[in-house]
N, C-alpha and C positions, 0 to 999 in steps of 0.2 A: 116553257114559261113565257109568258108573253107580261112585258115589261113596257112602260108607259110614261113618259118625261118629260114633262111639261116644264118648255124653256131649253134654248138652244144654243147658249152661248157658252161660256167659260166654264162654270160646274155642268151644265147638263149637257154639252157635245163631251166634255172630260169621261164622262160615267157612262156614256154607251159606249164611245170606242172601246174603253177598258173593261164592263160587260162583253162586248165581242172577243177580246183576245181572252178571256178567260171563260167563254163558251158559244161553239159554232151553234147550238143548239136554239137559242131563245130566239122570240120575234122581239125585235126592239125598235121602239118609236118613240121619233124624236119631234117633238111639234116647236115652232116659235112665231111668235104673234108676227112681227119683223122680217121683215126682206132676206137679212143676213143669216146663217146661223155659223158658230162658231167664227165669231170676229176677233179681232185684237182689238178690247176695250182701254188695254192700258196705252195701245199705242192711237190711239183716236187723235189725242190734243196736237202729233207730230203728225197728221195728215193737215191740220190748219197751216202751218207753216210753211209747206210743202219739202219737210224734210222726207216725208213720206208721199211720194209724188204722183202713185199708181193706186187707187181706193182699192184694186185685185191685191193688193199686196198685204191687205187688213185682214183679208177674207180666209182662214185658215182651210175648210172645207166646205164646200158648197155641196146641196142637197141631192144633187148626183151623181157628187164626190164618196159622200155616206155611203151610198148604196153600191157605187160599183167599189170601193176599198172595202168597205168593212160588213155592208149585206145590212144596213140600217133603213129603216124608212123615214127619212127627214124630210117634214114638211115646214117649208117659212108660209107667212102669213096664214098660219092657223094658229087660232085662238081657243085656249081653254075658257070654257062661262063657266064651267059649275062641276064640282066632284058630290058623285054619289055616293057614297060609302058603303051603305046598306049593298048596294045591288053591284060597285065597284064599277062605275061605268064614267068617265069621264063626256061630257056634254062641251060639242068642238066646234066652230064656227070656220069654213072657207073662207076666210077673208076676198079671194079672187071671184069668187062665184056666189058668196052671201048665202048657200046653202050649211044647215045644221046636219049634226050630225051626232050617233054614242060612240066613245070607244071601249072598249071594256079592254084590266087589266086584271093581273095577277095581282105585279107590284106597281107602285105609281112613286115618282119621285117630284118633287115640286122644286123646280129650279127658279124661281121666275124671277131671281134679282131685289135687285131697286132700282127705283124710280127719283128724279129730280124732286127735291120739296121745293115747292113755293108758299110760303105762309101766308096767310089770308088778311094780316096787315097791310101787305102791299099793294094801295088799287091800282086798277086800272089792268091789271096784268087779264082779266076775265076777256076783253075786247081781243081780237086774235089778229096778232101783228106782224107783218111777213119779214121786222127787224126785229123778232125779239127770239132769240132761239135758248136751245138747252145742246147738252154735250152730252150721251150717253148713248150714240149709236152713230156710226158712218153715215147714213143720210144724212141726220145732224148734220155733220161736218159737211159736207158735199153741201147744202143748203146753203151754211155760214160760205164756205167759199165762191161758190157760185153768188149769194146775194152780193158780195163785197166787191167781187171783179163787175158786176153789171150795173151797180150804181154809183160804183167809185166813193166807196165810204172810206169815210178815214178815221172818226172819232168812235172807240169803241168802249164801252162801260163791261168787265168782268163782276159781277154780282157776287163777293165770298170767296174768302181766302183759305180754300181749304187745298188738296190737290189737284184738282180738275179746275180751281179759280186762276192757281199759279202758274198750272202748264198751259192753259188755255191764252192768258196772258203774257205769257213769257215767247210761243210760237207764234201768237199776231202781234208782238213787236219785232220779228225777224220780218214782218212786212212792212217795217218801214210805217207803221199806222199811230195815231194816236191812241196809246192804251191806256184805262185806268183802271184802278181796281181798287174797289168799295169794299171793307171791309167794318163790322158794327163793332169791335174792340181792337182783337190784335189777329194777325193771322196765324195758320195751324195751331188748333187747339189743343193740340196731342205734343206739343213740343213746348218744352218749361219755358217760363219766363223768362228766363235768363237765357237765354239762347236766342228767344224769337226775334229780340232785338236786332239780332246781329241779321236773320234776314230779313227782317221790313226796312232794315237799312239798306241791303240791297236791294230789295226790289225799287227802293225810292231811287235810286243810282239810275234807273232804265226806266220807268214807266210814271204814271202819276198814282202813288196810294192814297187814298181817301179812308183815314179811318177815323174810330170812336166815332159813325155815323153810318145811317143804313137809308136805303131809298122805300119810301113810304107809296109814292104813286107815280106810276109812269103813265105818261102823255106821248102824244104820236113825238115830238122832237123833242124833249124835256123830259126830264128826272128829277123829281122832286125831292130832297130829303129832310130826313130828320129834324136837321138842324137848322131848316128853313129855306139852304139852299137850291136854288136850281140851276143842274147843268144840261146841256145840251149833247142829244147823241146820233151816232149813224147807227150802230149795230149795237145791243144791248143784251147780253150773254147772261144768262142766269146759272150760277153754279155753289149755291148755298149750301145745300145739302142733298142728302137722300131720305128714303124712306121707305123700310121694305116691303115688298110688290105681294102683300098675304090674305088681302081682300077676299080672294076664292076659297083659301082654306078657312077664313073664318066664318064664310058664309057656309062653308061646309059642315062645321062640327069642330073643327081640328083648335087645337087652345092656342092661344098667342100669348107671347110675353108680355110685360109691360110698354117694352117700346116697339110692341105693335107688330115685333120678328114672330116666326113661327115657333111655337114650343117644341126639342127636340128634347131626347135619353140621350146619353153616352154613345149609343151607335145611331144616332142621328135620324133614328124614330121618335116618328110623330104620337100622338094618342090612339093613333091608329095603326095594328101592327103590320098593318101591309104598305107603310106609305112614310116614305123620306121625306124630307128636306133637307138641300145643300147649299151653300154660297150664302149669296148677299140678303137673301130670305129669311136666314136666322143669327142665332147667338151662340158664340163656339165656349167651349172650356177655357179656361186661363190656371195654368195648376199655381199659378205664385198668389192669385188671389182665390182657389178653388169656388169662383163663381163663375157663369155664362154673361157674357159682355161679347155688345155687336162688333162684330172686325172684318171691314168691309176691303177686302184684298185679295189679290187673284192667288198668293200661293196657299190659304187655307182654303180658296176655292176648289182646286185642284184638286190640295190632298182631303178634303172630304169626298170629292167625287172618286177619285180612285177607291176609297176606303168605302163608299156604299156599294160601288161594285164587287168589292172581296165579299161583303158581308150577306151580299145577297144571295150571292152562289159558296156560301158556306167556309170561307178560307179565309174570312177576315184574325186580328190577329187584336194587336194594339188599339185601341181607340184615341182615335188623332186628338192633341192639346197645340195648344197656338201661346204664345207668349207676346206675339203684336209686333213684329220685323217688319220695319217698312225703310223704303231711300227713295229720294226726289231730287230733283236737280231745278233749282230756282234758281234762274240769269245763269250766272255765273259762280253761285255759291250753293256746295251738294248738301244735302239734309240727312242726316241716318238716326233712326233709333230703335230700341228692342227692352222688351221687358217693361215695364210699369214707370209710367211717366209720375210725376209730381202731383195731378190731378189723382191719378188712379190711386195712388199711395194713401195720398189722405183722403180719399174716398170710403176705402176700405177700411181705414185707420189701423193703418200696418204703420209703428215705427219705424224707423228709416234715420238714416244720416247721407250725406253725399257731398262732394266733391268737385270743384272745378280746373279746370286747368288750358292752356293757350298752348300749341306744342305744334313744331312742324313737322308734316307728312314725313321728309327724307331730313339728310344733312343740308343745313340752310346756308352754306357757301353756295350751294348748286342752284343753280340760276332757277331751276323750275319748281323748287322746296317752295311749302303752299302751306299758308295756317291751317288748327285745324281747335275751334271749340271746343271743349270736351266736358262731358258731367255724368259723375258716377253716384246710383245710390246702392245703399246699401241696410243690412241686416247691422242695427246698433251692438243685439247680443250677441252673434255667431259671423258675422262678416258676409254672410251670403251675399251674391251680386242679385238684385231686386231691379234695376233697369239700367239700360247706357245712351245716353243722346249726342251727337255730335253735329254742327254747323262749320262750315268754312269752305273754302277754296279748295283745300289739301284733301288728301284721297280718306274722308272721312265713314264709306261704305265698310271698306275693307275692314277697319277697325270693329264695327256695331255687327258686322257678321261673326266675328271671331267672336266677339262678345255672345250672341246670339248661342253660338253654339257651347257658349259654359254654362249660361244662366240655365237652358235647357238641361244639362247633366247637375243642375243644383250647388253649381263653385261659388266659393267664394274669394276673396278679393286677394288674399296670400296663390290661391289655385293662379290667378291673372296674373299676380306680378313674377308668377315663377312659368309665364306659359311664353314658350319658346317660337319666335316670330323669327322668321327670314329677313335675312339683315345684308344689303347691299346697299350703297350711298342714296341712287336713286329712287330706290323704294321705301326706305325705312332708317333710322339713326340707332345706335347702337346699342342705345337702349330705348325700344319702340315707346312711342308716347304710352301706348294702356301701359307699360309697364309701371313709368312713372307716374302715371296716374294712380295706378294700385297703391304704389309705394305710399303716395299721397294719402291717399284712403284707411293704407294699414297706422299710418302716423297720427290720423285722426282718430279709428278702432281703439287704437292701445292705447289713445289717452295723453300722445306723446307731443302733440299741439292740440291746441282749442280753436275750435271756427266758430263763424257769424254766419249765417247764409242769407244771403240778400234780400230774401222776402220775407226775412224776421227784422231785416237794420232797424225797420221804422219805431215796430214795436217796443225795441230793446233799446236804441239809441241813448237813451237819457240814463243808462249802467254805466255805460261807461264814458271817461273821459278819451278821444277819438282822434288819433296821433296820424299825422299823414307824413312817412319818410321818404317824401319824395324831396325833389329840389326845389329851390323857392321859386321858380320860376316856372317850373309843370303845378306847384301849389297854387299862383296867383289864376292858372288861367282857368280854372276848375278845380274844385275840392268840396269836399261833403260839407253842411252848415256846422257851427260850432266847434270841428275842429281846428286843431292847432297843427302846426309845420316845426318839425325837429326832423332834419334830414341824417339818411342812415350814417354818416359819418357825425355825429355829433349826438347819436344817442349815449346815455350816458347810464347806465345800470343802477344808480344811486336815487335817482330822479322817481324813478318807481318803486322803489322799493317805502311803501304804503299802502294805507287800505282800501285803495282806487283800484278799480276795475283798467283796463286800459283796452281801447279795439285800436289794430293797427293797421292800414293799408298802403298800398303804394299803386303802382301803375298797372300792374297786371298779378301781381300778389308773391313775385318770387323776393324781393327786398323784402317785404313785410312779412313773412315766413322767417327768413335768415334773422331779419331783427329780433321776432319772437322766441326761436330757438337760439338766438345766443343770450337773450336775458332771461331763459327757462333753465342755462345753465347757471344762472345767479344764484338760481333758487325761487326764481320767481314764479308763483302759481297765477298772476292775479295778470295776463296777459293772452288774449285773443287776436286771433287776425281775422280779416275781414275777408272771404271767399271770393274771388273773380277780380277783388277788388276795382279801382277805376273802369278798368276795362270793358269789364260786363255792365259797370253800376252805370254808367252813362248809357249805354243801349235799354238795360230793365227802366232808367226813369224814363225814356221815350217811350217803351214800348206801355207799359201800364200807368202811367199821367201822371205819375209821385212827385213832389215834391222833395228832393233832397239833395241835389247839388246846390252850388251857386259858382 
């Protein structure tokens, strides 16, 4: 069988080597437009920095590597132009020699990625500028470093706060540069509003954020945006988005989704029964929302390219699902999340409920005990865990994998608070935070406290009369508008007992919970606390421009 894979990177070097170990038999060829094949895309923004100090060190197999390990024919800079379908013959350009060329396959698998978007709002970007780069290959990087050390720049503009925005910026401020980073609302769009606050606050700690504004048109020294302003730049990194690389298949026959990915089946066939798509070129399963939604990340990269090689040569089994695991590490504060963010939730219009809570990594006498954000959603009628997000300092990975691995077996939030984590002072407290998060979760499930959640306060606000039992002096220096200050020692159970609603908060929500549950032992039903309270609500009014402290 002679087998044909167009794109060399991360899914398509993954799916020939694993074709090879599961048959010496086939011809398999590996083409990539690019210099590299089989690079470390994730570790790219750590070559800017020179954490990664050797560009060989990116390079996982080089195309003489293929052939004497594994008996591949990998060629870099070759281009696929055009799939025949009819006649199965791919049409291939040398890039080195500029001669054309057929390849005929059996199978064909289309890996080819994504590619940087640049929107077509932005002028001026059409002029080709030797300081205006993108990040999505080792030359990239090699380019960016080399242009920086030879002209001595030092002011650098990050274009988009997504991953590639924030690791991009976070390794050229380890060179000591002027960084900023342009962001048009708030950044990581994939991470709830309530949380993102807490890292655009860091990032504003280390670098300059520029948000709610985007740049309109760049000029050889200047950057014009939105909002009128113009700043001045050395290096000007564009890292907005992507968009996937399906131009060939569509020109071929083959259907595209709506957002332009390629159309795949269950076993990651195309309309074409002889011909894949893997990675960042299409849209994977999601079994919690059972629709195809793009997820652009190296491990469903992988595990689709292993799984088109089982399926190829007959021994496939499961057809891979993805629930959307990701961790990032911004400055000094780690990012983790898994399962259905707040966007996807109500996109879908899957009821949900969820949870906040502030909780440190280990026992916090120990000097090196680290916060740790936390937000759980959930199934209103059955408890099922539907997504986990966490931001902080504190070892916040750990937690959203363990999570990761329930939501996958379909647990619910009682399955969490009963799941058995390793417990040593420096790792962990003695009752791990998900635990008490769950607990938190099951209190709200059973009806046993009432919540507010922060991106409804505005809405509902005018329900309730809105009690802050802090002290009068965390009261005076910030508090929500129209509330009042009764601090927890001077609640009085008698005071409520009427036909008012009451929402209760404090500084981080554990006082306003205890207040709650000890006037629910009154008998009182007509009492709410307020989710995250102060804590989060000062980051969400920054992070999305609300008015509602003072």
């Amino acid at each position: 069988m002679k087998i044909l894979i167009i794109g060399g990177v991360a899914a398509g070097a993954t799916c020939a080597t694993n074709l090879r170990k599961l048959s010496d038999e086939n011809e398999i060829i590996l083409i990539e437009k690019g210099r590299d094949t089989s690079f470390k895309n994730c570790e790219i923004p750590y070559y800017l920095s020179y954490m990664v100090e050797d560009k060989e060190d990116l390079i996982a197999r080089k195309p003489e590597e293929f052939k004497k390990k594994n008996n591949i024919d990998a060629r870099n800079f070759t281009e696929a132009l055009a799939i025949n379908l009819h006649e199965k013959y791919v049409e291939i350009k040398d890039l080195k020699t500029g001669k054309t060329y057929k390849e005929t396959y059996d199978k064909l698998i289309i890996a080819t990625g994504a590619s940087p978007f640049i929107p077509d709002s932005i002028k001026g970007l059409e002029k080709e500028r030797k300081n205006v780069f993108k990040v999505e290959n080792v030359v990239d990087v090699e380019n960016i470093r080399k242009y920086i050390k030879e002209n001595k720049a030092k002011k650098v503009i990050v274009n988009g706060a997504g991953f590639i925005g924030i690791e991009s910026a976070e390794n050229l401020n380890e060179l000591n540069l002027d960084v900023s980073l342009v962001v048009r609302s708030r950044v990581l769009g994939n991470i709830d509003e309530e949380l993102a606050g807490f890292v655009e606050e860091n990032i504003s700690e280390h670098i300059n954020l520029i948000k709610n504004d985007e740049i309109v048109e760049v000029k050889d020294k200047s950057l014009l945006l939105k909002s009128g302003k113009e700043i001045s730049y050395d290096v000007l990194i564009n890292a907005i988005g992507v968009k996937p690389n399906s131009k060939i298949a569509e020109n071929a026959g083959l259907k595209l989704t709506k957002s332009g990915a390629i159309e795949t089946d269950r076993n990651l066939l195309t309309n074409d029964p002889d011909i894949y798509a893997i990675g960042d070129v299409i849209e994977v399963y999601n079994p919690l929302t059972k629709t195809n939604a793009k997820l652009n990340l190296a491990w469903p990269a992988h595990r689709q390219a292993k799984f088109v090689a089982n399926h190829i040569m007959g021994k496939a089994k499961k057809s891979p699902t993805f629930i959307g695991s990701f961790a990032l590490r911004s400055f000094d504060m780690n990012v983790a999340s898994t399962g259905l963010s707040k966007k996807q939730l109500d996109g879908a219009k899957i009821p949900y409920k969820s949870t906040l809570i502030t909780h440190n990594d280990s026992v916090n006498i120990l000097p090196y005990s680290k916060p740790m954000n936390m937000k759980i959603s959930f199934d209103p009628y059955t408890g099922q865990i539907y997504g986990f997000q966490a931001v902080g300092e504190g070892d916040v990975v750990k937690r959203v994998d363990i999570v990761a691995g329930l939501i996958g077996m379909g647990a619910d939030i009682y399955d969490l608070y009963d799941t058995e984590i390793s417990y040593q002072p420096i790792y962990s407290t003695p009752e791990d935070a998900l635990n008490t998060l769950a607990s938190q979760a099951i209190d709200i499930f059973e009806g046993k406290i009432k919540n507010i959640e922060i991106p409804k306060l505005q809405e509902r606000k005018d329900e309730f009369i809105i009690v802050d039992v802090r002290e009068k002096e965390e009261f005076e220096k910030s508090h929500i508008k129209g509330a009042i200050n009764i601090p927890t020692n001077k609640i009085a159970p008698e005071d409520f007992k009427n036909k008012n609603k009451y929402l209760i908060y404090c500084r981080s929500g554990n006082r306003a919970k205890s207040v709650v549950k000890n006037l629910q032992k009154q008998g009182l039903e007509n009492i709410y606390y307020l989710e995250g309270s102060i804590n989060y609500l000062e980051k969400y009014q920054k992070t999305m421009g609300v008015d509602i402290l003072e």
